[in-house]
N, C-alpha and C positions, 0 to 999 in steps of 0.2 A: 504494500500500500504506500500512496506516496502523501508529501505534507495534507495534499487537501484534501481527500478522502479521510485521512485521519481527525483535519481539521474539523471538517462536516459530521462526521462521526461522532467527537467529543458533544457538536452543537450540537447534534438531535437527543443526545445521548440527557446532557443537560435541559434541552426542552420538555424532554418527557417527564422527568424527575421533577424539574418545576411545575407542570401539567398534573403530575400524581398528587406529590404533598404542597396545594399549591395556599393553603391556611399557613404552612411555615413560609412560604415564601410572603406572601403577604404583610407578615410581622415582622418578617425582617429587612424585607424593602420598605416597608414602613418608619421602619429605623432610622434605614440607611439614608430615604429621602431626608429624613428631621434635620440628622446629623448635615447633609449636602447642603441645605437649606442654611441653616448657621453659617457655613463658611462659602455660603455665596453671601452672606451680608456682610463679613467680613471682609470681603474681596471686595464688595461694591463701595464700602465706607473706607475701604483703604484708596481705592481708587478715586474717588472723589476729593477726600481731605489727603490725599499723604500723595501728592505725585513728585515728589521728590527718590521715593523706594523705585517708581518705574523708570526715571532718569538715570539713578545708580545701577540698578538690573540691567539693564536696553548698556552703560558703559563695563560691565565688567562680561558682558555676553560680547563686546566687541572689542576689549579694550587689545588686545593683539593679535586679532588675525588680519590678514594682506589687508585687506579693505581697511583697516584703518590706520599702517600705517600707509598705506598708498594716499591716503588721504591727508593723514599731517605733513607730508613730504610734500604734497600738494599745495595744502596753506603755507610750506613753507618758500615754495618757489613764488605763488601770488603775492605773498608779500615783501617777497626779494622783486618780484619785477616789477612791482606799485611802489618801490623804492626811487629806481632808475628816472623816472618824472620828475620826483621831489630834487634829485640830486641835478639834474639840468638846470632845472633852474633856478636853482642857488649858486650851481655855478656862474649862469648866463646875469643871474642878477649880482653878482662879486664884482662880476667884468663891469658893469654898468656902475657899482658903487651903491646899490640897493639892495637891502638887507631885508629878504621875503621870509616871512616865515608862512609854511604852510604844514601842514597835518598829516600825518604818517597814516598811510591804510596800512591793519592789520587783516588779514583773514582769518578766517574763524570758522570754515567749512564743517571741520569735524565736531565739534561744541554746535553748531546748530544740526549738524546729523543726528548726536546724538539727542537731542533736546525731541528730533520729530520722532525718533523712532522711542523712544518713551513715551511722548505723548501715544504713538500709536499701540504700544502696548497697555498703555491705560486706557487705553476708550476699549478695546479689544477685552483685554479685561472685565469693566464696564459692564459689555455686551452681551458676554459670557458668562457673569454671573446674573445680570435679571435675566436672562434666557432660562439660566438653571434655575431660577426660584420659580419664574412662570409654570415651568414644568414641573417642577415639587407641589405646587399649590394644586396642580390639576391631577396630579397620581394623589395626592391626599385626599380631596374630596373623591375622587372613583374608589380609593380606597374606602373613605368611611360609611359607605351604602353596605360592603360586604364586611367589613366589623362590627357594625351596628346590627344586621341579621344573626351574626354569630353569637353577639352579647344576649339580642333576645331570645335565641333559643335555647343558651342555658339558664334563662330567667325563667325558661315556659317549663323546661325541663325539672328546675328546681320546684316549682310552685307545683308540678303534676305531682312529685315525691311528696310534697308536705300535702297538700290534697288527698292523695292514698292513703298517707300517714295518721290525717284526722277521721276520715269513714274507716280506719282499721283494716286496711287492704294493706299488704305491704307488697312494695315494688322490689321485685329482685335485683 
C-alpha cells in the first residue's frame, strides 16, 4: 500500500469510530471548541492592542535570510547614491563661495518591509481568529440541540426510576 491509501485508510478508519461513539466525540469537541475559542480572543486582543509582537515576529522570521540582506545592501547602495547629488553641489556651491546646506536621504526599505509584512501578519491574524470564533459559536449552538436531548433523557430516565420506585414496581 502506498502513503495515500494508507492515508484514506486511517480517514475512514477515524470517521467510523467518530460515527460509532459519536456522544464522546461531541464532548470532547465540545471542549476542544471552548478551549479554541479562548485563544482566538487572545489572538484577536493581541492583534489589535499589541502590534508591536507582529513587527518583532514578521523581523526575527526574516531577520537573515537573502531577502533581507539583499535588501539592507540595497538601502545601503540608495543611500550611497542619494549621497553623490548632495556632494555636487557643495562642491559646485565651494566653487561659487556658497555654503548650501541640504538634507541627507536615508533609505529605509527594509524597516518599512518589515513594518508591512507585520502589519500583514496582524490583520491575517485578525482574520483568522474571528473566523475561528464565528465557527466555534456555530459548532456550539449545533452542539447544544444534541446535549440538551441527552441531559433530558437522563432526566426522563431518572424521574421513570423514582416513579416505579413510589407505585412499588422496581426497575431493574
Amino acid at each position: 500500500m502506498d502513503i495515500l491509501q494508507i492515508s484514506i485508510l486511517i480517514l475512514v478508519i477515524f470517521l467510523a469510530l467518530s460515527f460509532i461513539f459519536y456522544r464522546k466525540v461531541i464532548h470532547v469537541t465540545s471542549i476542544f471548541i471552548a478551549l479554541l475559542f479562548i485563544v482566538s480572543i487572545v489572538l484577536s486582543l493581541a492583534a489589535v492592542f499589541v502590534p508591536q509582537l507582529y513587527k518583532s515576529g514578521a523581523e526575527i522570521l526574516l531577520k537573515d535570510t537573502p531577502f533581507a540582506v539583499q535588501l539592507k545592501s540595497f538601502d545601503g547602495t540608495i543611500t550611497d547614491i542619494s549621497k553623490l547629488p548632495t556632494s555636487i553641489i557643495g562642491s559646485i556651491g565651494n566653487l561659487f563661495g556658497q555654503n548650501n546646506t541640504t538634507t541627507e536621504y536615508k533609505s529605509d526599505l527594509y524597516n518599512q518591509f518589515i513594518n508591512f509584512a507585520g502589519g500583514l501578519i496582524r490583520i491575517m491574524t485578525l482574520i483568522f481568529a474571528i473566523i475561528i470564533m464565528l465557527i466555534s459559536v456555530y459548532v456550539r449552538y449545533s452542539y447544544s440541540g444534541v446535549i440538551e436531548s441527552e441531559k433530558l433523557a437522563r432526566k426522563v430516565n431518572e424521574l421513570e426510576k423514582e416513579v416505579n420506585l413510589l407505585k412499588g414496581i422496581r426497575h431493574p
